[in-house]
C-alpha positions as CSV (number, residue, x, y, z in Angstrom):
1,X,0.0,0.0,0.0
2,X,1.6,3.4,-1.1
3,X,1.6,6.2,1.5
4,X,0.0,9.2,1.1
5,X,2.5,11.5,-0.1
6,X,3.7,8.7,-3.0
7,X,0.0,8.4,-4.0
8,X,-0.4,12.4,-4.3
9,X,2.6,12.5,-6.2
10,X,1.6,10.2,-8.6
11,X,-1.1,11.8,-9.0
12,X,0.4,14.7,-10.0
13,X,2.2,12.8,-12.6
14,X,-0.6,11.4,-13.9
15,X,-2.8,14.4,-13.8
16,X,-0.2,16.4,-15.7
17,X,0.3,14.2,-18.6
18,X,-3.4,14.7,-19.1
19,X,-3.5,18.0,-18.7
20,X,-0.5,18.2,-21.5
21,X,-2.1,16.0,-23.9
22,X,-5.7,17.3,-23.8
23,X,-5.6,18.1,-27.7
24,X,-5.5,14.8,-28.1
25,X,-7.8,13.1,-26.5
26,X,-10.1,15.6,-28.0
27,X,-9.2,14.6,-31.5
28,X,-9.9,11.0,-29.9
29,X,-13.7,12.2,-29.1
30,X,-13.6,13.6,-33.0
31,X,-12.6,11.0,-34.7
32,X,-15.5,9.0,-32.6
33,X,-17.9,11.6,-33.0
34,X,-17.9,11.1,-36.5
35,X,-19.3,8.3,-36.9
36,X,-22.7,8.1,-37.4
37,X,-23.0,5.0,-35.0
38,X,-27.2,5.3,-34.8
39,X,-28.3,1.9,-33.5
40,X,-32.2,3.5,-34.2
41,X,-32.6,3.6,-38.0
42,X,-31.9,0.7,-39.9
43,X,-30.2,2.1,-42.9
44,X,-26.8,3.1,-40.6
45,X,-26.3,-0.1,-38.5
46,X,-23.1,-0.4,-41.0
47,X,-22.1,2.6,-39.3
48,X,-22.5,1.1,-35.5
49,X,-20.4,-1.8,-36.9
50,X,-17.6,0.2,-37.8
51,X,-17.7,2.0,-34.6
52,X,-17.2,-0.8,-32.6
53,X,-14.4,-2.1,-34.8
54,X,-12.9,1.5,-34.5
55,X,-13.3,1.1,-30.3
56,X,-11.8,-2.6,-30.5
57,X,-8.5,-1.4,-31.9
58,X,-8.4,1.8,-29.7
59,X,-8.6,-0.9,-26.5
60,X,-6.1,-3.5,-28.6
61,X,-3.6,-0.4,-28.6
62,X,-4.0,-0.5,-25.1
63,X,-2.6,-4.1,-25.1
64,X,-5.4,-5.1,-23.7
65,X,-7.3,-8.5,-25.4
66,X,-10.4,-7.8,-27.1
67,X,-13.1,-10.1,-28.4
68,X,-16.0,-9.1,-30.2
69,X,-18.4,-11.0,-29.5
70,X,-21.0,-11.9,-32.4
71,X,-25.1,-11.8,-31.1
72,X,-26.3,-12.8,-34.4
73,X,-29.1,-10.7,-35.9
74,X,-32.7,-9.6,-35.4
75,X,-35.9,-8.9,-37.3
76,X,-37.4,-5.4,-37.3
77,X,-41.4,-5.1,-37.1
78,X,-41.6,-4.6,-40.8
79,X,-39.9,-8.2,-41.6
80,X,-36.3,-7.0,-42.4
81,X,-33.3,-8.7,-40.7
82,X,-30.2,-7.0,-39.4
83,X,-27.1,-7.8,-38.0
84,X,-27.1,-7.1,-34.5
85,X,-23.7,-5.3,-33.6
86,X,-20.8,-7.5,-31.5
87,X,-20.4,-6.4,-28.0
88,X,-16.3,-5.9,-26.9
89,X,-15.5,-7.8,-24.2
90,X,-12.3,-6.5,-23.1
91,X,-9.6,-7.3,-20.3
92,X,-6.4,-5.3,-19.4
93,X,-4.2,-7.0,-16.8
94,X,-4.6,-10.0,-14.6
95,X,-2.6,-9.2,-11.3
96,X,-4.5,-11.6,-8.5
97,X,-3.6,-9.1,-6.3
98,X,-5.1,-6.3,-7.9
99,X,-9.2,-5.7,-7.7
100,X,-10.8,-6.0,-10.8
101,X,-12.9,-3.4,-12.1
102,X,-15.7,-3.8,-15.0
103,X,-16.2,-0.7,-17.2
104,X,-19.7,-0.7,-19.3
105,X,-20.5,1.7,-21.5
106,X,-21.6,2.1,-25.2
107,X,-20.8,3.7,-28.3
108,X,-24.4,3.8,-30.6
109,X,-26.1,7.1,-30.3
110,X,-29.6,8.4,-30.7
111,X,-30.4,10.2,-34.3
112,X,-29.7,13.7,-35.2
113,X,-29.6,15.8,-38.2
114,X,-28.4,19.5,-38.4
115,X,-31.7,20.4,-39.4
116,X,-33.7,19.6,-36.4
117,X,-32.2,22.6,-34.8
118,X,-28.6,21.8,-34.0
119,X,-26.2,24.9,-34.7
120,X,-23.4,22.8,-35.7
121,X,-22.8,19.7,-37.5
122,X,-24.1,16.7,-35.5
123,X,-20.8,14.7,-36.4
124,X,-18.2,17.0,-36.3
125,X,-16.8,17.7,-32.7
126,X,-16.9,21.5,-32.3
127,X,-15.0,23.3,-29.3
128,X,-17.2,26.5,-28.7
129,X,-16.5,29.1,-25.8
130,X,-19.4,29.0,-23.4
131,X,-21.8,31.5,-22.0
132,X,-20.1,31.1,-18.3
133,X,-16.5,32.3,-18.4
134,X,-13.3,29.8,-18.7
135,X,-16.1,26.9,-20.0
136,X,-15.8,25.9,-23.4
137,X,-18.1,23.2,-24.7
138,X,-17.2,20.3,-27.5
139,X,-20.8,19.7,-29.7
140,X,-21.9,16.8,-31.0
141,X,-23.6,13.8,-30.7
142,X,-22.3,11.2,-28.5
143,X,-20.0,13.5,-26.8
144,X,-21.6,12.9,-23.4
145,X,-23.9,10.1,-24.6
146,X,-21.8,8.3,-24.3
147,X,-18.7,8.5,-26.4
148,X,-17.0,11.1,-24.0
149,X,-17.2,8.9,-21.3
150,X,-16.0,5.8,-22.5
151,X,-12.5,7.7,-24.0
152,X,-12.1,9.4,-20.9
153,X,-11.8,6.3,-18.9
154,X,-9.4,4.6,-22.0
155,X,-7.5,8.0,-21.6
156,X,-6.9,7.4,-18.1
157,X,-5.7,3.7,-18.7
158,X,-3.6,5.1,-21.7
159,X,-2.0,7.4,-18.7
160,X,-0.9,5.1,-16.9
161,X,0.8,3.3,-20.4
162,X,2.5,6.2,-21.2
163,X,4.0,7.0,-18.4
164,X,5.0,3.5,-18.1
165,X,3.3,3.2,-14.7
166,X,2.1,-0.1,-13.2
167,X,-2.1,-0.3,-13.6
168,X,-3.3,-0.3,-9.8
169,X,-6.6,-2.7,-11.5
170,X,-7.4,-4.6,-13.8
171,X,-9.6,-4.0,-16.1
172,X,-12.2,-5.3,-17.9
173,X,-14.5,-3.8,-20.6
174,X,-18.2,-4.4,-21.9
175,X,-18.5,-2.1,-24.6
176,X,-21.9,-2.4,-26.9
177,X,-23.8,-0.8,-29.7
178,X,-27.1,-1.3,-29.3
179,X,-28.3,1.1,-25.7
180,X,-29.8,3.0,-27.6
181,X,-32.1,1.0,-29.3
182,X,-32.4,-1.0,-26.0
183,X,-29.8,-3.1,-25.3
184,X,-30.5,-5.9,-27.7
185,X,-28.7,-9.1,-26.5
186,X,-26.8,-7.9,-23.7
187,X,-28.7,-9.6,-21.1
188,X,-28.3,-12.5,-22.6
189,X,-25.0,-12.4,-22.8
190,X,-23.8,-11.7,-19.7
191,X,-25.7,-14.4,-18.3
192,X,-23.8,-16.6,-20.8
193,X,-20.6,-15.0,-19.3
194,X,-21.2,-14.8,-15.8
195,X,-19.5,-17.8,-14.7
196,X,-16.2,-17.1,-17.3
197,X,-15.9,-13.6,-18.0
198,X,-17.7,-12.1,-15.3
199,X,-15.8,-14.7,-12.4
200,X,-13.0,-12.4,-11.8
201,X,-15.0,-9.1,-11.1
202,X,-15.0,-7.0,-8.1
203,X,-16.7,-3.8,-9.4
204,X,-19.0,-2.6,-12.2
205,X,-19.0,1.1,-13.2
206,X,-21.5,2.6,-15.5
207,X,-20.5,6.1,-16.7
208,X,-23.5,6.7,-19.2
209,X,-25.7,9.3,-17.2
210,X,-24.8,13.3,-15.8
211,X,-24.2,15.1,-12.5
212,X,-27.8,16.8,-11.1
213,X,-26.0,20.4,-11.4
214,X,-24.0,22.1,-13.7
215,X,-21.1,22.2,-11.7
216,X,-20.9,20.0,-8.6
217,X,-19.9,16.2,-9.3
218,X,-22.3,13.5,-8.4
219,X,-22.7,9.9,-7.7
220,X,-25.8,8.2,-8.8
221,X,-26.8,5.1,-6.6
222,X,-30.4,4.5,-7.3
223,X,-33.1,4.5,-10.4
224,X,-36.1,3.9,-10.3
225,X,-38.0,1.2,-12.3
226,X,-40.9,1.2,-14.9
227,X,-44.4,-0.9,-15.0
228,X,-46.0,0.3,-18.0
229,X,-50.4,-0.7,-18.2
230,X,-52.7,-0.7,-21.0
231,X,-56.5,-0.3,-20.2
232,X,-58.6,-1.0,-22.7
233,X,-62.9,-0.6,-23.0
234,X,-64.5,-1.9,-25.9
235,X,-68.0,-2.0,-27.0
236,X,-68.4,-3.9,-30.0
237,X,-66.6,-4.6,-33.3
238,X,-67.4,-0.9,-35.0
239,X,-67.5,3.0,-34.4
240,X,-70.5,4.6,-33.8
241,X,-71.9,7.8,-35.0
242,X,-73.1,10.1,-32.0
243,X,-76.2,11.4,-33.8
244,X,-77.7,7.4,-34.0
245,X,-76.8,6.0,-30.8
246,X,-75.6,9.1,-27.9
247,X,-77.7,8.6,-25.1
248,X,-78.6,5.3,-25.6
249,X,-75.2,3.2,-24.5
250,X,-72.4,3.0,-22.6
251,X,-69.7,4.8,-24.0
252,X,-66.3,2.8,-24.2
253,X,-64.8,6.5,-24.1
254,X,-66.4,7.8,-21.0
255,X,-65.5,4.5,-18.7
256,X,-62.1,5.0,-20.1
257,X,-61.6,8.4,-18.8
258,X,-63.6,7.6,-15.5
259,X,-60.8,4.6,-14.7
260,X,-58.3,7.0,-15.9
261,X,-59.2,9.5,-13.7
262,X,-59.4,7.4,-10.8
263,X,-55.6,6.9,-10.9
264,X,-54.2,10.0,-8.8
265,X,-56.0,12.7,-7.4
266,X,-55.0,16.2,-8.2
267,X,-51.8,16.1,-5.6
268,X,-50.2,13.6,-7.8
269,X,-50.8,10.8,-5.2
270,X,-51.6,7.4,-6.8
271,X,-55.3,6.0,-5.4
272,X,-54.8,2.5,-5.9
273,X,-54.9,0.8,-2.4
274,X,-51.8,-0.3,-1.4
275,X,-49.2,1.0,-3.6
276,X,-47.2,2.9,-1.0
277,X,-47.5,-0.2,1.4
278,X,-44.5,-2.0,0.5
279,X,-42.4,1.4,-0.5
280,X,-38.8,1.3,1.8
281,X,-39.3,3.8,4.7
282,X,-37.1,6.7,4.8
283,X,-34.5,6.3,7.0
284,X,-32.4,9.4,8.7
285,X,-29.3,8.8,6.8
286,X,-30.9,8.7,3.9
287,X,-32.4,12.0,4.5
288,X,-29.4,13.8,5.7
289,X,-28.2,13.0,2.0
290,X,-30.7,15.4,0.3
291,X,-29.6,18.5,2.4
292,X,-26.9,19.0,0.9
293,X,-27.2,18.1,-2.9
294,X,-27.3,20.8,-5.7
295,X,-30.4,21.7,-6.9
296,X,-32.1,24.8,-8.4
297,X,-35.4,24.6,-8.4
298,X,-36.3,27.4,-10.2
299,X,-34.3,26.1,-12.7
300,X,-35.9,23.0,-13.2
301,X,-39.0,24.6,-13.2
302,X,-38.0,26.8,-15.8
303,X,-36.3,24.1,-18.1
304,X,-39.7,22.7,-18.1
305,X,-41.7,25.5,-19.0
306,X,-44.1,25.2,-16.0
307,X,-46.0,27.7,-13.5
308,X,-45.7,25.6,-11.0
309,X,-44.4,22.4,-9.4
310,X,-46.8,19.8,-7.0
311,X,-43.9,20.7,-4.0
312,X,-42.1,23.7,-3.0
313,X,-39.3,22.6,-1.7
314,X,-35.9,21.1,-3.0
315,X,-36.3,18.1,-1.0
316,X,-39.9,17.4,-1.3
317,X,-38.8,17.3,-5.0
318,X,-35.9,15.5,-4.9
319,X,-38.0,12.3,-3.2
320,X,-40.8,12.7,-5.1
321,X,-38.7,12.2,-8.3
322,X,-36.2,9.5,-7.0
323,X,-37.8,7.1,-3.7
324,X,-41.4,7.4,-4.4
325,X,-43.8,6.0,-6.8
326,X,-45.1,8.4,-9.5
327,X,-47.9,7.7,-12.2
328,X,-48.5,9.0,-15.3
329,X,-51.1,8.7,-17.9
330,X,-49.4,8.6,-21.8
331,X,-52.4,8.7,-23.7
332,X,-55.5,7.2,-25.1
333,X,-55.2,4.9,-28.5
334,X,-58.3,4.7,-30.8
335,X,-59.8,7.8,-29.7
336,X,-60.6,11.0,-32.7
337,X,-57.2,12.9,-32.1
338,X,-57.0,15.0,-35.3
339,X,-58.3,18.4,-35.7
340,X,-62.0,19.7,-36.5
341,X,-65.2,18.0,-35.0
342,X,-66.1,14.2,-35.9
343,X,-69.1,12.9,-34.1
344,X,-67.8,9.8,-33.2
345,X,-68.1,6.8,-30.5
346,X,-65.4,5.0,-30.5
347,X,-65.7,1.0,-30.7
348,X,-62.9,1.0,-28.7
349,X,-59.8,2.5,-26.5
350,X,-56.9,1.8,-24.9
351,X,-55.8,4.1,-21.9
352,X,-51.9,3.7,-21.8
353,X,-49.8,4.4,-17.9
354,X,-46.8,3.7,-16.1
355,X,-45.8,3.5,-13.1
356,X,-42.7,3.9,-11.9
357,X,-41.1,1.2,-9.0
358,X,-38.8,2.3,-6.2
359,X,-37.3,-0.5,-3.8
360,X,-39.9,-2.8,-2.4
361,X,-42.8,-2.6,-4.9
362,X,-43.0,-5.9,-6.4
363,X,-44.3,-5.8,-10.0
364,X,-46.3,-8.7,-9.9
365,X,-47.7,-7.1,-6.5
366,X,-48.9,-4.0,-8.2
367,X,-49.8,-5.2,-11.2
368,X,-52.5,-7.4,-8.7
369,X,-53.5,-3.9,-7.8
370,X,-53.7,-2.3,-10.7
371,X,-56.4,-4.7,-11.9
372,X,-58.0,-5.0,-8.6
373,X,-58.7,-1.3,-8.5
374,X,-59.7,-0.6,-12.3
375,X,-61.8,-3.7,-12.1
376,X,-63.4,-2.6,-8.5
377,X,-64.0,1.6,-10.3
378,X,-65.5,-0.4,-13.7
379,X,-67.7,-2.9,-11.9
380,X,-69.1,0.0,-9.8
381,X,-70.3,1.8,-13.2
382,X,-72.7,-0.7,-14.4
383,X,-71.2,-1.0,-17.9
384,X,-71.6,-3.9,-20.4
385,X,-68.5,-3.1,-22.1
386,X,-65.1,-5.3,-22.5
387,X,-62.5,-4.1,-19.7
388,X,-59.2,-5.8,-20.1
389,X,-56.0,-5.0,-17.9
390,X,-52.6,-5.7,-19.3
391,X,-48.8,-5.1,-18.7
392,X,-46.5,-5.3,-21.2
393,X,-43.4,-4.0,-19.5
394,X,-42.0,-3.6,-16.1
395,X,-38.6,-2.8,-15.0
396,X,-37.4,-3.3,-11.7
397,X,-35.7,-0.6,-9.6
398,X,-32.2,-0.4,-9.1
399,X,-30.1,0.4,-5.6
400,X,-26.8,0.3,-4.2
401,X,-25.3,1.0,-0.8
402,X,-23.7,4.3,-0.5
403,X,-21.0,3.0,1.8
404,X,-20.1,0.2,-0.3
405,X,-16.2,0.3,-1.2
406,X,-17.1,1.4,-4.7
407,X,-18.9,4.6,-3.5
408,X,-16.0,5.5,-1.2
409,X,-13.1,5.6,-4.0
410,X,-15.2,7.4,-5.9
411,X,-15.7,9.9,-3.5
412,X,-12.3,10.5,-2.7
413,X,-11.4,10.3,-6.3
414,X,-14.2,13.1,-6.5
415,X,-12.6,15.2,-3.6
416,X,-9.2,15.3,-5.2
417,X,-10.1,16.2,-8.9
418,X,-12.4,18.5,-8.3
419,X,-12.1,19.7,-4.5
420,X,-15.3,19.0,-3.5
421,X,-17.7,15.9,-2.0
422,X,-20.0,14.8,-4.6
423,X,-24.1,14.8,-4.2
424,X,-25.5,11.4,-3.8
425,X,-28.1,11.2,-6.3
426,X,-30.6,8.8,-7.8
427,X,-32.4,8.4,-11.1
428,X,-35.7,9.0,-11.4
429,X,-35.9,7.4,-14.7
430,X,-35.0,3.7,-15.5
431,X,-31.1,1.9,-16.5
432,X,-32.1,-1.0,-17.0
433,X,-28.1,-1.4,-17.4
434,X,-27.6,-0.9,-13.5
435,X,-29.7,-3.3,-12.4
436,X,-29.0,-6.0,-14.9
437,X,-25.5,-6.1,-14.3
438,X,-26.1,-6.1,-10.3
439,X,-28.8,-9.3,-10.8
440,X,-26.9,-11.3,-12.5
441,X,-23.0,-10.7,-11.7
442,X,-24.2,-10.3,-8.2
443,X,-21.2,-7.6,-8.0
444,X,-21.7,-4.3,-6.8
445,X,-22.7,-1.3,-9.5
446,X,-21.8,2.3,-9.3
447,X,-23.0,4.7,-11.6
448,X,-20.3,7.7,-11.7
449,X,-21.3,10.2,-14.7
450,X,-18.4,12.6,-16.0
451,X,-21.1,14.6,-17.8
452,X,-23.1,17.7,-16.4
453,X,-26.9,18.6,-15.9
454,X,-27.1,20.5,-19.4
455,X,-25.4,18.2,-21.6
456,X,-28.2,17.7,-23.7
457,X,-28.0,14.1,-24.3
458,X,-30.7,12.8,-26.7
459,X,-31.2,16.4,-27.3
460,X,-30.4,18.8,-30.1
461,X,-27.0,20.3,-29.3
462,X,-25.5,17.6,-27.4
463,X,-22.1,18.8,-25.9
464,X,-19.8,17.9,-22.9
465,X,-17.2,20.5,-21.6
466,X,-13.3,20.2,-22.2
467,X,-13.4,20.6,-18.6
468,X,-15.9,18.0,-17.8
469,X,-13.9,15.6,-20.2
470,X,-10.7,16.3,-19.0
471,X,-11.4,16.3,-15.6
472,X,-13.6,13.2,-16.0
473,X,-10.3,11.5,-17.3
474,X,-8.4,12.6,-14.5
475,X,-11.1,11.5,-11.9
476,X,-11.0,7.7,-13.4
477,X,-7.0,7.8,-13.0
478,X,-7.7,8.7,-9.9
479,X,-10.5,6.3,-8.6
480,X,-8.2,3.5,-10.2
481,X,-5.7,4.3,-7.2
482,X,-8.4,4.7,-4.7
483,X,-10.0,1.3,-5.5
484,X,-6.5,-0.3,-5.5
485,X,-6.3,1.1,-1.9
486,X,-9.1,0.3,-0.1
487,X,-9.7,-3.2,-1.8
């Protein structure tokens, strides 16, 4: 075990070469960025394959061995096969004294064209000086979804390389193509790998999500999960016309709407009986972990566009969007949606929800009461028509132990790259990532974003600060040392 003083010097060492050779590691992230890798429309999967050829012989100049593993192919909704992209599995080092680490991340991204409102080329990685002094921003997309990421932490292996230093880890890579377009295969294939590839693991760290400000680092140790319904009323096999037979029947529309509305009352809490009853209690530590996070509300509310939130305060918020259950409604299939007046009765509707699962709910558990309620509001309105409950997705929630080892290197890591604890945060939408990775390795999972709150991903004008990208390179160099430490 190094001492202190060692360790800070060799961070300085390490942190320097960085800092000297930030050029290029940006023209890394170019040469990445322009590649069309959208795993979304059909016509560019070419282009995913050639990224992850392009990422296989960036981590094979590492020295590390890379396979690229083949998932076969599958078949779109209109018939047409495609070749599903290889996932790298990669591994750096195999000192049994060493801990191993697992990096996942993924190099598809979501589609964009300069035309839907971007002010640069989508694939050409532009350095811009920012609105806040000293920040300048690198546009495009992928840069922080999740291209930036993944270089910064083979940057901070490459460090360690080039300075001829001895890695404190090993390492091991899962690098895919398909996130995007949701994960296609993955599952599958760590469960194949679990007992060879995965055997050797100590940690899994996911890097593909941001900070909750724009400037303070963050660790994210929670997301929640998603059980999506459909609710569907039908009357008979055709529409109706209002004039002919309004005021005579039941209207598929109007017991739709009624079970719809009895879903939350206007304080946004969820009036099915028993929803909150298996929902973790919120214990004091927990708590104490909100007081101090990041977070401008007025912000928020203005990036939304809205008058006014359900809460007022930062807290109330923050739980309400992480550890408790929300619902929403999504929409109604089948009904008249288009403009002008068609006096129309619709045969039949679908009402379409979700609801989204924090630790405890159990999803067969809900859905129970899901149909339990809608069935109890329906029976109670006397109506003839067809009432039929189903749930076609649910995700479970994902949650790791903020004192866990993991969480503790990264903090420190945190504290020397940037001079300041990190919040603890949690997701309040769903990675399925996470929490597949922690069911079936069993290992434990930290999420520990390099991006910030504004990045944009999935959004026009996708960026990620030089000094988020830099910094996020030196913060994995770091936590390498740290893990190495406390293991």
């Amino acid at each position: 075990v190094m001492s202190s003083s060692s360790s800070s010097a060799l961070e300085m060492e390490l942190f320097q070469y960085i800092d000297a050779h930030q050029s290029d590691f940006i023209q890394d992230l170019k040469e990445w960025v322009a590649v069309n890798s959208d795993s979304v429309q059909p016509h560019l999967r070419k282009e995913v394959m050639r990224m992850m050829v392009l990422a296989a012989d960036r981590l094979a100049a590492l020295g590390a061995t890379v396979n690229l593993v083949n998932l076969g192919s599958h078949q779109l909704p209109d018939g047409q096969v495609l070749p599903l992209p290889s996932v790298i599995l990669g591994q750096l080092g195999k000192d049994p004294q060493n801990p191993t680490v697992c990096f996942y991340g993924h190099v598809d991204v979501q589609p964009a064209k300069k035309e839907d409102g971007w002010n640069t080329d989508p694939y050409t990685l532009t350095e811009i000086d920012g609105t806040h002094l000293f920040i300048r921003n690198l546009y495009g997309r992928g840069a922080t979804d999740n291209k930036g990421p993944v270089l910064a932490w083979i940057n901070a292996v490459e460090t360690f390389r080039a300075l001829k230093l001895a890695m404190p880890v090993n390492i091991k890579f899962v690098i895919e193509g398909m996130e995007e377009a949701g994960s296609l295969g993955l599952e599958k294939l760590l469960e194949e790998e679990n007992q060879s590839f995965f055997s050797d693991v100590d940690y899994v760290v996911i890097s593909d999500n941001l900070w909750l400000s724009r400037k303070k680092p963050a660790l994210t140790y929670g997301s929640r999960g998603n059980a999506c319904f459909f609710v569907e009323v039908e009357c008979g096999s055709k529409d109706l016309h209002s004039g002919t037979f309004g005021g005579i029947i039941h209207e598929p529309l109007l017991d739709l709407i009624a079970l719809l509305d009895s879903l939350v009352d206007s304080t946004g809490r969820i009036q099915i009986p028993g929803i909150y009853d298996s929902v973790a209690a919120l214990t004091e530590e927990e708590r104490k972990l909100y007081d101090s996070i990041e977070f401008d509300l007025e912000e928020h509310r203005n990036n939304c566009g809205v008058k006014k939130f359900l809460y007022g305060t930062k807290e109330e918020i923050l739980l309400h969007l992480w550890r408790y259950p929300s619902l929403s409604v999504h929409g109604i299939e089948g009904a008249f949606h288009e403009p002008g007046i068609k006096t129309v009765i619709p045969a039949k509707v679908i009402g379409k929800f979700s609801i989204r699962q924090v630790p405890h709910m159990d999803l067969s558990a809900v859905k129970q009461q899901v149909v339990e309620h809608l069935e109890g509001v329906f029976s109670k309105r006397n109506s003839p028509n067809k009432l039929k409950v189903s749930m076609p997705l649910g995700a479970k929630p994902w949650l790791a132990d903020v004192n866990d080892l993991l969480y503790k290197a990264a903090r420190t890591a945190i504290k020397t790259v940037f001079g300041e604890d990190p919040d603890f945060i949690r997701d309040g939408s769903t990675v399925p990532v996470a929490r597949m990775f922690q069911t079936i390795t069993q290992k434990s999972v930290m999420m520990l974003p390099i991006g910030a709150a504004d990045d944009g991903e999935h959004s026009q004008n996708e960026k990620i600060s030089r000094h988020n990208y830099i910094e996020g390179t030196k913060l994995f160099a770091a936590f390498f040392l740290e893990i190495s430490k406390l293991h």
